[in-house]
C-alpha positions as CSV (number, residue, x, y, z in Angstrom):
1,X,0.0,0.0,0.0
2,X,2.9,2.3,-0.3
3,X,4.0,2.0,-3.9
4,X,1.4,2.7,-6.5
5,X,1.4,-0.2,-9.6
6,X,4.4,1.1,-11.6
7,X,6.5,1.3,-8.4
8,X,6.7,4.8,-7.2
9,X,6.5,5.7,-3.5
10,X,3.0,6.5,-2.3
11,X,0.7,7.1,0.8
12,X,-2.0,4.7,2.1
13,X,-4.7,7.2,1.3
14,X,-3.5,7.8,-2.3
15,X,-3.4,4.3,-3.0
16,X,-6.6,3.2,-2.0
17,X,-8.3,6.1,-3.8
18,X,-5.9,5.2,-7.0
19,X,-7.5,1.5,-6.1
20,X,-11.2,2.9,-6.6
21,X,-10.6,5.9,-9.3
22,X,-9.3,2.7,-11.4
23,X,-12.4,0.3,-10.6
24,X,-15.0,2.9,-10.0
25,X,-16.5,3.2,-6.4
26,X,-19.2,0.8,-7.3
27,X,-17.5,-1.8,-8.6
28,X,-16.7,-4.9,-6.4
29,X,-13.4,-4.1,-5.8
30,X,-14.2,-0.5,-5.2
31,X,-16.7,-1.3,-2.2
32,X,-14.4,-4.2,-1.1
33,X,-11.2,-1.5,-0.6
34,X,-13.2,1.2,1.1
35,X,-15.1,-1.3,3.3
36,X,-11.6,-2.4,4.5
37,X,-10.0,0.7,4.9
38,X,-9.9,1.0,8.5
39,X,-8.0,-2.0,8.8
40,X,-6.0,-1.4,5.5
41,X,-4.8,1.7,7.4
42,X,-4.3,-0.2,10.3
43,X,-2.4,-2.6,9.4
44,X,0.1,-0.6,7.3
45,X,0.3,1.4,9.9
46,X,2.1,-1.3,12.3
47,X,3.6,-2.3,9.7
48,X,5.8,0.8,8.7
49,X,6.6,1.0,12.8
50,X,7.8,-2.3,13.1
51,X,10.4,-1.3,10.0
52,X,11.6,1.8,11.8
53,X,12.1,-0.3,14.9
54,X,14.3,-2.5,13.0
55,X,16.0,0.0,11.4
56,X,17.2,1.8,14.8
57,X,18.0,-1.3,16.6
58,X,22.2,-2.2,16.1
59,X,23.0,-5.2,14.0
């Protein structure tokens, strides 16, 4: 969720609204990424922690 499809760096946000400006809000997949948003969110959220905890603790 942090690269758009062709690689480049991104935000969360901006990718799931590039997710539903490419499949239109009302199709499946547009409904599908907006109902799991929240957790979408979430979870990239702990995700991108758990990288900057690695990256500060010594190898």
């Amino acid at each position: 969720m942090t690269t758009t499809p062709d690689g480049t760096p991104t935000n969360p946000v901006d990718r799931i609204n590039e997710i539903t400006g490419r499949y239109g809000p009302d199709s499946l997949i547009g409904r599908f990424i907006r109902r799991a948003e929240p957790e979408i969110l979430a979870c990239t959220c702990r995700v991108l922690e758990r990288v900057a905890t690695a990256k500060r603790q010594p190898m």
